[in-house]
N, C-alpha and C positions, 0 to 999 in steps of 0.2 A: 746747340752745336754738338755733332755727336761726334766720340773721342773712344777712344780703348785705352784700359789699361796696361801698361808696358812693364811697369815697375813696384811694387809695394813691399817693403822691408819694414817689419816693428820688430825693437829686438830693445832688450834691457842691458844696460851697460855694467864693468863691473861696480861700479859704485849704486846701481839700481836707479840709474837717470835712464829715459827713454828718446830711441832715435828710431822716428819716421820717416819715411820717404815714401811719398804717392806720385808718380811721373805718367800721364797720359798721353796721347800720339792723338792729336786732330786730325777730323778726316781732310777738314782742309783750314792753311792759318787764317788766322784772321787782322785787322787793324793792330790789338793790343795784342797778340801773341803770331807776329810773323815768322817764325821759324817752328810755326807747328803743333808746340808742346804747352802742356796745361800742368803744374808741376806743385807741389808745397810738399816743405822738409819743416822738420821742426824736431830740434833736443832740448827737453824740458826735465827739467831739476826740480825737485819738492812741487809737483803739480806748475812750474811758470816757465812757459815756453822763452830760455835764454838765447836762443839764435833759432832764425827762420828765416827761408829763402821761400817765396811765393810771386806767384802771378796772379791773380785774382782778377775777379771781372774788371777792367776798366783802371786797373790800378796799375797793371804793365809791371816788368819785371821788378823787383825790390829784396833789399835783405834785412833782416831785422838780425841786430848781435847787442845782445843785452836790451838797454832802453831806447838804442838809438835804432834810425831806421833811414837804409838809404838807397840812392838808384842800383841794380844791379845791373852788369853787361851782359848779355847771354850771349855766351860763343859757342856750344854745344854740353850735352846732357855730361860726355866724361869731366869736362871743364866743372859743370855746375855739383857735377858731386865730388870731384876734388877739393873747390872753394869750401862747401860745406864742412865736408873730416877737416880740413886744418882749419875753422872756425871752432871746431868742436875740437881738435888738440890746443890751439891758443886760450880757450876757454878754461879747457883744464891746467894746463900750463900756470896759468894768470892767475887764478883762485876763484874761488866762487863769488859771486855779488857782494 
């Protein structure tokens, strides 16, 4: 399925925890990703990815925050990196693992 890159941000936080973001544009959607986009975020602490939002083949939208992992909604790309920063402020918030 060919896709372009729309989005890619790696930046170190100040605590030196890292946040990705890879958001692709399909050229056309498909079954597991109807609204077009091919997307995975992830802020990992001491090398372990603690919250991640992905689509993955076959696996449809999902979010992972700490060890749990659950269905996500997708309403659009500003929606999905909003969810994300305030996963990654409630994380900080809450304390580490």
């Amino acid at each position: 399925m060919k896709s372009h890159l729309v989005k890619h941000v790696k930046v170190e936080d100040d605590a030196g925890n890292i946040i990705e973001i890879k958001i692709w544009q399909l050229q056309m959607p498909s079954p597991d990703k109807p609204h077009g986009y091919k997307y995975r975020m992830a802020y990992t602490v001491d090398n372990l990815r603690v919250i991640g939002y992905d689509n993955s083949e076959g696996m449809g939208d999902h979010r992972h925050y700490r060890e749990k992992e659950t269905a996500y909604i997708f309403i659009g790309i500003d929606k999905l990196l909003e969810d994300f920063s305030k996963d990654i402020e409630r994380y900080l918030r809450d304390g580490k693992l």
